[in-house]
C-alpha positions in Angstrom: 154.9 -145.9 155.7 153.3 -148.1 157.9 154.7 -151.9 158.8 151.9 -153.5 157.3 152.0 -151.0 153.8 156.2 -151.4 153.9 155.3 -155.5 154.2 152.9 -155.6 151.5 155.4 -153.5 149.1 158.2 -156.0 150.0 155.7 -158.7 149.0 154.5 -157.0 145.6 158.3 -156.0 144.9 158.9 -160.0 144.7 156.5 -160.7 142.3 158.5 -158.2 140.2 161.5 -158.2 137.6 162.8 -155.4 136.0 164.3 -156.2 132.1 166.8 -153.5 131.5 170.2 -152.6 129.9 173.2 -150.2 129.7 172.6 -149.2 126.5 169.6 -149.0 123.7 169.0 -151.7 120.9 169.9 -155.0 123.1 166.1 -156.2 122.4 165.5 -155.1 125.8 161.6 -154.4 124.9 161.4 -157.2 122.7 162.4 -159.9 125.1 160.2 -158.4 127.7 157.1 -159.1 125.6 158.3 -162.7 124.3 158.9 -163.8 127.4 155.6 -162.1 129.0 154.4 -164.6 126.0 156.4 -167.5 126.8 155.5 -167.1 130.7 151.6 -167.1 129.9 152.1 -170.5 127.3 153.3 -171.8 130.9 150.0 -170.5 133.2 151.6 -167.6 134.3 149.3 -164.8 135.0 151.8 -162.2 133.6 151.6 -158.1 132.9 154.4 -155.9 131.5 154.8 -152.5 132.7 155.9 -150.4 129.8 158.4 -148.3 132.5 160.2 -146.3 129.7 157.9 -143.6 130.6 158.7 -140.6 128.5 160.1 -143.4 125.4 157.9 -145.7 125.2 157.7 -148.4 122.5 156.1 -151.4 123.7 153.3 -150.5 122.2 154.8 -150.2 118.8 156.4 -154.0 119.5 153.1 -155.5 120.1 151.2 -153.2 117.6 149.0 -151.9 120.3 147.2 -148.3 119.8 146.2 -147.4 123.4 143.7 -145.0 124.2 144.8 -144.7 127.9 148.2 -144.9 129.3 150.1 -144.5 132.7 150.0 -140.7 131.6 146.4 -140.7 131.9 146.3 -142.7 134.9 148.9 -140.6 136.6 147.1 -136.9 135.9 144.2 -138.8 137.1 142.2 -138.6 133.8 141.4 -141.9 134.3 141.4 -145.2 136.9 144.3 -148.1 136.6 141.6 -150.5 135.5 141.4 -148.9 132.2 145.1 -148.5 131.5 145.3 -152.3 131.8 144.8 -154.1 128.3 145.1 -158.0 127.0 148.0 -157.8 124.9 148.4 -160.9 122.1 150.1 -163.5 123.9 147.6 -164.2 126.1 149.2 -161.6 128.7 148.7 -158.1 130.0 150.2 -154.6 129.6 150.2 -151.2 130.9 151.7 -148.8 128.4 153.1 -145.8 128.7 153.4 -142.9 126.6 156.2 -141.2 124.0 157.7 -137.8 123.7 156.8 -137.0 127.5 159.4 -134.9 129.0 157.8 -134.5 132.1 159.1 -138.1 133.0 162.6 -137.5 131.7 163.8 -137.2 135.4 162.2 -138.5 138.7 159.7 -136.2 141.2 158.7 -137.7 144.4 155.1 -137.8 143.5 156.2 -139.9 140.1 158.1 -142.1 142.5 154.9 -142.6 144.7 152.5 -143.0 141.9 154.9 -145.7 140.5 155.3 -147.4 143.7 151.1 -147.1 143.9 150.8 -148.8 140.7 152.8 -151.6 141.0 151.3 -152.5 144.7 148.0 -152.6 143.4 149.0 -155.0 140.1 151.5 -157.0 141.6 148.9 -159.3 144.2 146.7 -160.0 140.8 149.7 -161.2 138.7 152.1 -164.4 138.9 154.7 -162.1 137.1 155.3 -158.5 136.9 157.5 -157.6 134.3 159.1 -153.9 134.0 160.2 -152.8 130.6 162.7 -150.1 131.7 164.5 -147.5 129.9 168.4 -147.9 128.9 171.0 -146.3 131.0 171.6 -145.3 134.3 169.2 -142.2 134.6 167.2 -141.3 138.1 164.3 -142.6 136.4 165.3 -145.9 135.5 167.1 -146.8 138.6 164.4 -145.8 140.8 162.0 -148.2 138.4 164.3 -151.2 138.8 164.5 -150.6 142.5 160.8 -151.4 142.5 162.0 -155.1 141.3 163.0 -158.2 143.1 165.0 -159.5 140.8 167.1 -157.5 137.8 167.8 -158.9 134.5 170.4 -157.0 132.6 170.3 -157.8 128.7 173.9 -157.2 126.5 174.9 -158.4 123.9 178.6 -159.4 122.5 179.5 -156.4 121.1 182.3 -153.9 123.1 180.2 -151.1 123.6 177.2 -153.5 125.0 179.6 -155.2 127.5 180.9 -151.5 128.8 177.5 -150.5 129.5 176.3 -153.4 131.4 179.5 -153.1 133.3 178.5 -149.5 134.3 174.9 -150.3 135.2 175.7 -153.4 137.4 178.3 -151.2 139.3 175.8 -148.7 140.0 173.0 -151.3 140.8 175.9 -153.2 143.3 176.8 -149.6 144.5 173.8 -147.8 145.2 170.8 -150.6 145.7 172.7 -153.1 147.6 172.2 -155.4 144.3 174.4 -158.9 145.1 172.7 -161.5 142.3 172.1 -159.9 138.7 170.6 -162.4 135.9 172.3 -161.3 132.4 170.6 -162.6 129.3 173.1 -162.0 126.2 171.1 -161.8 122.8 172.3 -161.9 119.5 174.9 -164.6 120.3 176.2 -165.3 116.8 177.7 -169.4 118.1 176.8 -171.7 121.3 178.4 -170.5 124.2 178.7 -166.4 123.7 176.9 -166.0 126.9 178.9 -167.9 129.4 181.8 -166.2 127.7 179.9 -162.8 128.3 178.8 -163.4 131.4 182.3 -164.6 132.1 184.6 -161.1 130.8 181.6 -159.5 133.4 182.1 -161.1 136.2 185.9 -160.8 135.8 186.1 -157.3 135.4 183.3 -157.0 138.1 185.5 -159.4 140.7 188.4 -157.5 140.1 186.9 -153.6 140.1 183.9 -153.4 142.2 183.5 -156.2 144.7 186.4 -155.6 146.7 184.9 -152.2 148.0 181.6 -154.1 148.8 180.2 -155.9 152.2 179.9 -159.2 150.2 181.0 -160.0 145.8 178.6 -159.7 143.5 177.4 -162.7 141.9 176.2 -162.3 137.9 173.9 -165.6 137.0 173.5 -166.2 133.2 169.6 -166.5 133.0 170.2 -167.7 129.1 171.2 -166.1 125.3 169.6 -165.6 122.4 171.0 -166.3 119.5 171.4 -164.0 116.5 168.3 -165.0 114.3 166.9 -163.3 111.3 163.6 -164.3 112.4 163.8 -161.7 115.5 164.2 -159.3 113.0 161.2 -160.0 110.4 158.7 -160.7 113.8 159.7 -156.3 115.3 159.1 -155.4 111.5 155.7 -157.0 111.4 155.0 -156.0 114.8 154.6 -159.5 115.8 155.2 -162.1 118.9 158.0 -164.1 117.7 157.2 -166.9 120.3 153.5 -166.9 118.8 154.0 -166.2 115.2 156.9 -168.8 115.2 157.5 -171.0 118.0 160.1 -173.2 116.5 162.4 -170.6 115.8 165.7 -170.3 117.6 165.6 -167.6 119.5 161.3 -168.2 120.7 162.9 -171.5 121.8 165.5 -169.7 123.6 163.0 -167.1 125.3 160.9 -170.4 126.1 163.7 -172.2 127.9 164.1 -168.6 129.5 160.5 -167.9 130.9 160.9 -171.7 132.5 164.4 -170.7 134.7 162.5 -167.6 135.5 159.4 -169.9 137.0 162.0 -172.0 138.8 164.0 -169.3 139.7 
């Protein structure tokens, strides 16, 4: 790779935030589209890159049918342009497609096509957002690697917290990653994410800093609280934020997609 290409990736890559988690269910995919949502209500230019490529679901959040996906674009059955549709919200998506078991582990020519795509988004958007899968697969990792900043979404319960736990450490450990943002959602009382993001960082300070050059540092981006209307707006296939804005947790993702600007 050239200095210029290597420069221009570097300047794409910060456009860029990968939305991911250590375990399924945490409303990963659902917060990525609200707050694609909440960041265009603000002027953001804004696409969401549905990067659970052989899972997919964003589609089914936003009740989108595609025609084309990154499956197409990738086999070369069709150009980029096409795979890129207005989603309601007033922002953008590239969806990807289910039950492909061809993407269930990472090639270098998926890694190259990957880092193609976003290159060639990322200068014509204020925010890239990248749906990830859950877990700590070849796949996933090498997607959020392709991200300036990471946001790891848990929520209160046991298992959650373990599983963020293990896919900090191996973010820390194998990319170098010093500054995480953790979102908690379904905080059932005021207060369950600095407590969250508190037991993390403790267990983090204590268990995987030491071995590393400098500590790792988790930043609470913001929690969701546990609100029925979250629920109700995935059954009907809805944007929360747009459907009902003065709801608690489309406040919340609000009040998110504004630290993220800031950030």
């Amino acid at each position: 790779m050239s200095d210029g290409t290597l420069e221009a990736s570097r300047a794409a890559a910060r456009k860029v935030t990968a939305i991911t988690s250590g375990k399924g269910g945490v409303g990963k995919t659902f917060l990525a589209a609200n707050l694609a949502a909440a960041l265009a209500r603000q002027g953001q230019r804004v696409l969401v890159l549905d990067a659970d490529l052989g899972l997919a679901n964003l589609d089914v959040v936003l009740n989108l049918f595609p025609k084309v996906t990154l499956h197409e674009v990738f086999a070369g059955k069709c150009k980029l342009e096409e795979a890129i549709v207005a989603a309601p919200g007033g922002f953008s998506v590239l969806l990807a497609g289910s039950g492909m078991v061809e993407y269930s582990r990472m090639t270098p020519e998926l890694r190259d096509q990957l880092r193609d795509v976003l290159n060639q988004v990322a200068p014509r958007f204020d925010q890239v957002l990248l749906d990830t899968g859950a877990g700590i697969s070849d796949v996933v990792l090498y997607t959020v690697s392709l991200a300036h900043r990471v946001i790891v979404v848990a929520t209160p319960e046991p298992t959650s917290l373990t599983d963020a736990y293990a896919t900090i450490k191996v973010l820390a450990t194998t990319q170098q990653r010093r500054r995480i943002s953790l979102v908690v959602n379904q905080a059932r009382r005021p207060g369950d994410g600095r407590v969250v993001r508190q037991q993390l960082q403790q267990v983090v300070d204590r268990y995987v800093s030491p071995g590393l050059d400098s500590p790792i540092q988790i930043d609470l981006l913001g929690e969701l609280p546990n609100d029925s209307a979250v629920r109700d707006a995935v059954l009907r296939r809805q944007l929360l934020v747009e459907t009902l804005p003065g709801a608690p947790a489309a406040v919340a993702v609000g009040q998110l997609a504004t630290r993220l600007i800031d950030a």
